[in-house]
Each structure stands twice: as structure tokens, then as C-alpha cells.
TORTORFI-934232 format. One record per residue: chain; residue number from 1; x, y, z of N, C-alpha, C in turn. Coordinates in nm, 2 decimals. Example, Ala and Ser with C-alpha at 12.3 -4.5 7.8 and 13.67 -1.06 7.14 Angstrom:
TORTORFI-934232
+-------+-----+--------+---------+--------+---------+----------+--------+--------+---------+--------+
| chain |   n | n.east | n.north |   n.up | ca.east | ca.north |  ca.up | c.east | c.north |   c.up |
+-------+-----+--------+---------+--------+---------+----------+--------+--------+---------+--------+
|     A |   1 |   1.32 |   -0.57 |   0.78 |    1.23 |    -0.45 |   0.78 |   1.32 |   -0.33 |   0.78 |
|     A |   2 |   1.28 |   -0.22 |   0.71 |    1.37 |    -0.11 |   0.71 |   1.29 |    0.00 |   0.79 |
+-------+-----+--------+---------+--------+---------+----------+--------+--------+---------+--------+
//
This chain:
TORTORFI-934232
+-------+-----+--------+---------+--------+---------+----------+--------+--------+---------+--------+
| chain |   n | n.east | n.north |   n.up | ca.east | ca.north |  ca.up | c.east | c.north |   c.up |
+-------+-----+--------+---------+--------+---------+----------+--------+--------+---------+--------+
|     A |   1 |   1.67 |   -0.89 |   1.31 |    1.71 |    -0.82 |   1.43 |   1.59 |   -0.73 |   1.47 |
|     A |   2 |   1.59 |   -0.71 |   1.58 |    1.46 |    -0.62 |   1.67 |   1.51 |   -0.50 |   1.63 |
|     A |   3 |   1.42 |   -0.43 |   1.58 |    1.45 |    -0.23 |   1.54 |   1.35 |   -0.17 |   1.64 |
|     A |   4 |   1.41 |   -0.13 |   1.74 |    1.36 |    -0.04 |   1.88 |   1.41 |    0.08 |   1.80 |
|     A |   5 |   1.30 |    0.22 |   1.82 |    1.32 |     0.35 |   1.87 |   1.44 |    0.35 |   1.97 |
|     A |   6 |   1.45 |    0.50 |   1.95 |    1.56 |     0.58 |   2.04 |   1.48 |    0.60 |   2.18 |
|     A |   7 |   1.36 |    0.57 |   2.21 |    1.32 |     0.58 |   2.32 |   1.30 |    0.44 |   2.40 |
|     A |   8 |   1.28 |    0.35 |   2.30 |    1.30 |     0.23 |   2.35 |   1.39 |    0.19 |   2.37 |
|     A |   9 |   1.51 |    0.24 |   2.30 |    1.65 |     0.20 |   2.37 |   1.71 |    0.24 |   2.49 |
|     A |  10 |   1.67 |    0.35 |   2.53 |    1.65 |     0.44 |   2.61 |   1.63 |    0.41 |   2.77 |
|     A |  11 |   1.50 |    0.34 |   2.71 |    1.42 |     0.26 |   2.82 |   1.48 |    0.17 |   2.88 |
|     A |  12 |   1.53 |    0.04 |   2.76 |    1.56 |    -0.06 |   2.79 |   1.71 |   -0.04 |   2.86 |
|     A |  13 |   1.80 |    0.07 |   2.87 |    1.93 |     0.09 |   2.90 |   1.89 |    0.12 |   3.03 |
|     A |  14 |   1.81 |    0.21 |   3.05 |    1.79 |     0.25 |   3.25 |   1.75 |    0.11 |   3.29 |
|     A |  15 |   1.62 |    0.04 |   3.25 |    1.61 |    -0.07 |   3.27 |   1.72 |   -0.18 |   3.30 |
|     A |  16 |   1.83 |   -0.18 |   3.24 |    1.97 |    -0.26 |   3.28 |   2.03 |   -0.21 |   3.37 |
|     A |  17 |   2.06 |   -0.07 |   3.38 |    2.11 |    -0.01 |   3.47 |   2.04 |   -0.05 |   3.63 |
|     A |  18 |   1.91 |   -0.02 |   3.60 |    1.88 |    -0.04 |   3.73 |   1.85 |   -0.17 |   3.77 |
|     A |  19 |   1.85 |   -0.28 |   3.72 |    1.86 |    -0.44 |   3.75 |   2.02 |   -0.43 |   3.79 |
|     A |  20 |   2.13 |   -0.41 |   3.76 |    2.26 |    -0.36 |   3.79 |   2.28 |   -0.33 |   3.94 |
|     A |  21 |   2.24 |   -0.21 |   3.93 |    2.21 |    -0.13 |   4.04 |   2.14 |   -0.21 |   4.19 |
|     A |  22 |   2.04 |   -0.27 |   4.15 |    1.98 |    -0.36 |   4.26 |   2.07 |   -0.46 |   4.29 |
|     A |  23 |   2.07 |   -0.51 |   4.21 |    2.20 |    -0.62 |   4.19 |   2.32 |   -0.57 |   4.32 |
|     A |  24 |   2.43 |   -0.48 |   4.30 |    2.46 |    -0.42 |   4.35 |   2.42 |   -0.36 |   4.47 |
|     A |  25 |   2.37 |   -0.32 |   4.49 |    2.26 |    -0.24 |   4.62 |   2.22 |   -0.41 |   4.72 |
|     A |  26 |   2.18 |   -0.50 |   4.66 |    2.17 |    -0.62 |   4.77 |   2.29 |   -0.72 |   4.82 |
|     A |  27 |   2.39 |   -0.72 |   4.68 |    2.53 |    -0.77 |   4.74 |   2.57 |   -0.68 |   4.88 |
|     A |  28 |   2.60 |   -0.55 |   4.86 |    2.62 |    -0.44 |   4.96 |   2.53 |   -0.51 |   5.07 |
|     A |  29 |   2.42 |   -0.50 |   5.12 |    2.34 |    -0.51 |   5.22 |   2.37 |   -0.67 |   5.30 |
|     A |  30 |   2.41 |   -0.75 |   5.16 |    2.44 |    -0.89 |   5.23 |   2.59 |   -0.90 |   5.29 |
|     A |  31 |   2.65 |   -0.81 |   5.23 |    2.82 |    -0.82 |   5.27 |   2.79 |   -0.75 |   5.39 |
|     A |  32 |   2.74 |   -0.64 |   5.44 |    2.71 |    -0.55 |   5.56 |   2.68 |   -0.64 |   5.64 |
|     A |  33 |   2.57 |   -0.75 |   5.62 |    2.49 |    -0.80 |   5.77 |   2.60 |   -0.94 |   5.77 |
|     A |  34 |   2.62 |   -0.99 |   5.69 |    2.77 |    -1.11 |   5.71 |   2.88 |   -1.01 |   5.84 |
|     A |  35 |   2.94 |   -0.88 |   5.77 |    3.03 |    -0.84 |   5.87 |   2.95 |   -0.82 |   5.99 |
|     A |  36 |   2.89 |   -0.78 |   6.01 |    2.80 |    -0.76 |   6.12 |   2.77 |   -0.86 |   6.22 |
|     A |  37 |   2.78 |   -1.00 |   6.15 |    2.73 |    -1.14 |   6.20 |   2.82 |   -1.17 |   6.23 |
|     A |  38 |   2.99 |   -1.13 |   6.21 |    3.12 |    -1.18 |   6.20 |   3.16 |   -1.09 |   6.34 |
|     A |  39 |   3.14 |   -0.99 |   6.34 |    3.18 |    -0.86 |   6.47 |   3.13 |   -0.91 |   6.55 |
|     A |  40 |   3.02 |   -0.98 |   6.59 |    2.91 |    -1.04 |   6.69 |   2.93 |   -1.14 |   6.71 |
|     A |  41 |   2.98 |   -1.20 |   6.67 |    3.05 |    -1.37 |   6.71 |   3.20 |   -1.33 |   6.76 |
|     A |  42 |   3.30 |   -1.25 |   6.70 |    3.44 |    -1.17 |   6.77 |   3.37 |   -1.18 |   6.90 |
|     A |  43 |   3.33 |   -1.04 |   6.93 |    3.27 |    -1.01 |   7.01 |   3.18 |   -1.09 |   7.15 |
|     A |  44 |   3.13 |   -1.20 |   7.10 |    3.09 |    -1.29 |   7.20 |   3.20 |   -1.37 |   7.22 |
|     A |  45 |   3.30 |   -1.40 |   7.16 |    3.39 |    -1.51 |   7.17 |   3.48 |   -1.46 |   7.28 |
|     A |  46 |   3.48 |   -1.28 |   7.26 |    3.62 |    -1.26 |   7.36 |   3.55 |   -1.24 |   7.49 |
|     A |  47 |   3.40 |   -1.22 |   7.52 |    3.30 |    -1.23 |   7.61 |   3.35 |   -1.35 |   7.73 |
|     A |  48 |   3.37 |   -1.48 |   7.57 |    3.31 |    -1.61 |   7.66 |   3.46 |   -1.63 |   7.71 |
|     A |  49 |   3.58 |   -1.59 |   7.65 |    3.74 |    -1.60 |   7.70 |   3.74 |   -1.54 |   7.79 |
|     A |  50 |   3.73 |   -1.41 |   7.81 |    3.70 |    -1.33 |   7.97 |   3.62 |   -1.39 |   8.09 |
|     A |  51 |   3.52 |   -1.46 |   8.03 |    3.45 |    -1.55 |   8.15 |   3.52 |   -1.67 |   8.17 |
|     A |  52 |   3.58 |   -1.76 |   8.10 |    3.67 |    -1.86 |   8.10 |   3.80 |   -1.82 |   8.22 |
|     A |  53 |   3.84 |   -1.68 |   8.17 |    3.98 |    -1.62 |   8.26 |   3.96 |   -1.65 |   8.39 |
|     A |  54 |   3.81 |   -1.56 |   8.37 |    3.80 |    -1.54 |   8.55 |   3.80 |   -1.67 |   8.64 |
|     A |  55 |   3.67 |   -1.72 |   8.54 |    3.66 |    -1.87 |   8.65 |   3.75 |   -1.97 |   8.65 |
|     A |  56 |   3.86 |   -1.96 |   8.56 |    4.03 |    -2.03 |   8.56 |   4.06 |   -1.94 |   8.71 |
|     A |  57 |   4.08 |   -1.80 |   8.69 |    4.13 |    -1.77 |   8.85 |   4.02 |   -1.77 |   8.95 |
|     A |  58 |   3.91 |   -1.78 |   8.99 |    3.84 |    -1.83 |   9.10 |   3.89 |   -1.97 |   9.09 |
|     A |  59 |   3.87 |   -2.05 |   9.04 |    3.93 |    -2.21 |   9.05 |   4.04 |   -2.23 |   9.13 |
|     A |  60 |   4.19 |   -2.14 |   9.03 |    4.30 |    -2.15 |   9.12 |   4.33 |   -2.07 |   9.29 |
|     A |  61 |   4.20 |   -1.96 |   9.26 |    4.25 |    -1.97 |   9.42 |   4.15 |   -2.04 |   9.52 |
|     A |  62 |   4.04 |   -2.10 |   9.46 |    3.97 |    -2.20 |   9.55 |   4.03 |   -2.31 |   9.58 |
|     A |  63 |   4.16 |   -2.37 |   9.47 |    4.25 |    -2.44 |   9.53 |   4.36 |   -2.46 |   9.58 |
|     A |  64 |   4.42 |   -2.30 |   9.59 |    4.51 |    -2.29 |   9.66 |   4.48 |   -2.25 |   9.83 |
|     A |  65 |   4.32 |   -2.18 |   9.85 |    4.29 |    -2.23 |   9.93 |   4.21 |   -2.33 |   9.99 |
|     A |  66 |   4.21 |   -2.44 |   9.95 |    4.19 |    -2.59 |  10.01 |   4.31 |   -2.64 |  10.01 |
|     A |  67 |   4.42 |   -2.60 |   9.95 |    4.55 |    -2.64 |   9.99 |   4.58 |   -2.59 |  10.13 |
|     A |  68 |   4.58 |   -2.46 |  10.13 |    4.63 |    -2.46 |  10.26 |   4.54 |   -2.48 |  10.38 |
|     A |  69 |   4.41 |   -2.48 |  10.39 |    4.33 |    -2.54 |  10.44 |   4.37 |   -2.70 |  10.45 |
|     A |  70 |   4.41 |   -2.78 |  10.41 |    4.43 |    -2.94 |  10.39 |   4.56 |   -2.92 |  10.45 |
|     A |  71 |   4.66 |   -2.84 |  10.45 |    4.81 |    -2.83 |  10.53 |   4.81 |   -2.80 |  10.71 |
|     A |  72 |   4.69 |   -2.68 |  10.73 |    4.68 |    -2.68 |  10.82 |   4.64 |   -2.76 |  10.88 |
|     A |  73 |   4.53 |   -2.84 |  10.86 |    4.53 |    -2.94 |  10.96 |   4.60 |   -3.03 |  10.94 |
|     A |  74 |   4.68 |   -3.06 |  10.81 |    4.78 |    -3.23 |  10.82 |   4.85 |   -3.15 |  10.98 |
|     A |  75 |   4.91 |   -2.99 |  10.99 |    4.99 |    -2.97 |  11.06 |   4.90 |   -2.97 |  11.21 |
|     A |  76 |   4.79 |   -2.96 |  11.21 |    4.75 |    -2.96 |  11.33 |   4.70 |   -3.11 |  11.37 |
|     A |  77 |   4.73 |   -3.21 |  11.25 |    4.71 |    -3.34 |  11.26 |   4.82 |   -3.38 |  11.33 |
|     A |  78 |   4.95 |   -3.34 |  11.28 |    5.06 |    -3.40 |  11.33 |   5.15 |   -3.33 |  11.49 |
|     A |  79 |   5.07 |   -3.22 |  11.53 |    5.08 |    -3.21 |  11.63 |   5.02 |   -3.24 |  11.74 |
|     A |  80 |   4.91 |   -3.29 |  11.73 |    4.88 |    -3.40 |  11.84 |   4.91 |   -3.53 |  11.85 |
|     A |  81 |   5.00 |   -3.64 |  11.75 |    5.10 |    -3.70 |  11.81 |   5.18 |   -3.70 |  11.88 |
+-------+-----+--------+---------+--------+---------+----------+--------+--------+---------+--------+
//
């Protein structure tokens, strides 16, 4: 077995600690910019559903009026028979 000093053990224990530590310290930074990647996709999604809403209602009333545009004249069609 390896016989290390008290200072070499010493060493070699902060030394773990701080491979730990980093360890630690970059899971953190990866879990951070994941949620961050995940908030920003939410966030574009309910973007692109709000733009979807609207131009669902511009649609429907561009065709409710060509409906009634297309009625008035059937009706101004059928009044000149």
C-alpha cells in the first residue's frame, strides 16, 4: 500500500473535493442553460399560438365578409329579374 504524509493526504483530499466540486459547479450550469432553452421554446410557442389566434380571426372575418359581400349581390342578382 502507498504510505502518503499527512500533508499528502491533505492534498490529495482538497484535490477530490475540488474535482467534486467542478463536477458539481458544471452539472449546475448545464441544468441552468437546458431550463433556459426550455423557457424559450414555452415562450416562442405561446408567441407562435397568439399569431395563429389572430390570423384564425382575420380569416374568419375575411370570410364572413365575402359572405356577405357574395349575398348582396346574389340579392341584387335576384332583383333584377
Amino acid at each position: 500500500m502507498l504510505n502518503l504524509s499527512d500533508t499528502e493526504e491533505i492534498l490529495a483530499i482538497l484535490l477530490a473535493v475540488a474535482i467534486v466540486m467542478g463536477f458539481v459547479f458544471s452539472t449546475y450550469k448545464e441544468i441552468q442553460s437546458t431550463i433556459a432553452e426550455e423557457k424559450a421554446k414555452l415562450r416562442e410557442k405561446k408567441e407562435t399560438e397568439a399569431k395563429v389566434k389572430t390570423l384564425i380571426q382575420y380569416l374568419d372575418a375575411k370570410k364572413e365578409l365575402i359572405d356577405a359581400v357574395n349575398e348582396s349581390q346574389k340579392k341584387e342578382g335576384d332583383s333584377k329579374y
